[in-house]
C-alpha positions in Angstrom: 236.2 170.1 -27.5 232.6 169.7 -26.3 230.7 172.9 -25.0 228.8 171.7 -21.5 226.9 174.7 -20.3 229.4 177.6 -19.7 232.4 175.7 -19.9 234.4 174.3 -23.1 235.6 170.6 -22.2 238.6 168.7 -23.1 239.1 165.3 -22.0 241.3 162.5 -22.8 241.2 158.3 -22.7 242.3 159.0 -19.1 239.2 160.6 -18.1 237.4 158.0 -17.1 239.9 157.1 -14.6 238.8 159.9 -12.2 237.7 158.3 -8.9 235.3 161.1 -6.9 237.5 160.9 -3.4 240.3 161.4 -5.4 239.6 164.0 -8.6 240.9 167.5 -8.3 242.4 170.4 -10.3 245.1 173.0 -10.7 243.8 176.7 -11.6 244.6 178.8 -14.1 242.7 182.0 -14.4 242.8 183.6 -17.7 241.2 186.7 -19.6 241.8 185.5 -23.2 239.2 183.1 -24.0 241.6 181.9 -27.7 244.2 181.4 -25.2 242.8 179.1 -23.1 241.1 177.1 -25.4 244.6 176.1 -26.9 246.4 175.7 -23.7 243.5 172.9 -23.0 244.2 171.8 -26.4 248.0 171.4 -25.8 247.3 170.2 -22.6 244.8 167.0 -23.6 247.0 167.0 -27.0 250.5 166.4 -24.6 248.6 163.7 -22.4 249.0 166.3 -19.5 246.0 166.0 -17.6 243.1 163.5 -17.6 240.8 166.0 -18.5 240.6 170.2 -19.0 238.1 172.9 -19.0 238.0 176.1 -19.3 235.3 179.3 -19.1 233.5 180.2 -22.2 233.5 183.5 -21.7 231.6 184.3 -24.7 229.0 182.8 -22.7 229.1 184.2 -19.3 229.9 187.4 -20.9 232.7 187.9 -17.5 236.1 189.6 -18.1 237.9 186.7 -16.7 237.5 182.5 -16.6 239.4 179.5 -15.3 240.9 176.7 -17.0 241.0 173.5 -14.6 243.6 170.7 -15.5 241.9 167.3 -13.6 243.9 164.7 -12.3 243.9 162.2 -9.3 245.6 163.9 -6.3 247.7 161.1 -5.9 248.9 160.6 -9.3 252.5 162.0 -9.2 253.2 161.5 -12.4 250.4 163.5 -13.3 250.9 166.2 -11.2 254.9 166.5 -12.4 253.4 166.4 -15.3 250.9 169.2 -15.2 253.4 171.8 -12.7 255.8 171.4 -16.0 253.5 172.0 -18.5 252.2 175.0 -16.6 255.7 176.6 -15.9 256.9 175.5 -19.4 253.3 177.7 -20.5 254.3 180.7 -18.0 251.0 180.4 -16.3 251.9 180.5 -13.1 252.0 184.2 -11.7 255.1 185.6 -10.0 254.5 187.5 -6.8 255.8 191.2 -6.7 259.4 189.7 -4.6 259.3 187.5 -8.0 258.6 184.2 -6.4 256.4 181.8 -8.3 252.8 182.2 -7.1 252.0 179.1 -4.6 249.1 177.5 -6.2 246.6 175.1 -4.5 245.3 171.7 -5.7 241.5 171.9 -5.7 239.6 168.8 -4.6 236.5 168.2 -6.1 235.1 167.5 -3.1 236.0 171.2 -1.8 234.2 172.8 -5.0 231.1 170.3 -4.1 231.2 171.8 -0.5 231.3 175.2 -1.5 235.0 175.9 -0.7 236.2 179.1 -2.6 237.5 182.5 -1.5 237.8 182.3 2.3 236.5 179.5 3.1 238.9 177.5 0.6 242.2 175.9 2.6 244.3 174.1 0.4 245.7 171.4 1.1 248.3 170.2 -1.5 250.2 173.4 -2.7 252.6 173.7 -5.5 255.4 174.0 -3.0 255.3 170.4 -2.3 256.7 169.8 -5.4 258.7 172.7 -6.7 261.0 175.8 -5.3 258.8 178.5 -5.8 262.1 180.4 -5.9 263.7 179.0 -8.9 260.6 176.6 -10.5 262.8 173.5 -9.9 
């Protein structure tokens, strides 16, 4: 782990691999800094993700953080590979009808732009992969 301004990094021989038009993340949001810190261990420790980050909350002193798992958007392997780790984890919320929460892929490109809240469409969800029904 490498501290990089307010954000703990994990990264793994993969890393480097990361093309710009191509890097994104899943999103985890988290309010236990521990916790995160060893799901980005496990995560770079299981060959998950190329690389992982996550908030150091003890240094933005917020309530709440993000850990991003980075991958290429067209690496399937890579994104099987990261949905399972994150339902095998339970981080992916359930809505109140119990369905799982339909995340969005994050390109970097969209952070870069500015893309959050509103003004953030994503365009790979984790519905093109799994039933958000039953997590298959």
């Amino acid at each position: 782990m490498k501290e990089v301004g307010v954000w703990c990094c994990y990264s793994t021989e993969k890393e480097k691999f990361l093309k710009p038009d191509k890097c994104g993340k899943w999103m985890i949001f988290f309010s236990e800094e521990d916790f995160a810190k060893k799901i980005c261990s496990m995560a770079v420790e299981e060959k998950v993700c190329y690389a992982c980050k996550c908030s150091n909350l003890s240094l933005t002193k917020e309530k709440t953080g993000v850990i991003c798992f980075y991958i290429n958007y067209d690496d399937i392997e890579y994104q099987s590979r990261i949905i399972n780790f994150m339902l095998n984890n339970n981080l992916i919320q359930r809505t109140k009808e119990g369905k799982l929460y339909n995340l969005s892929f994050k390109f970097d490109t969209q952070t870069i732009n500015g893309e959050y809240g509103e003004n953030f469409t994503g365009r790979i969800k984790l519905d093109n992969f799994i039933d958000l029904d039953t997590g298959r």
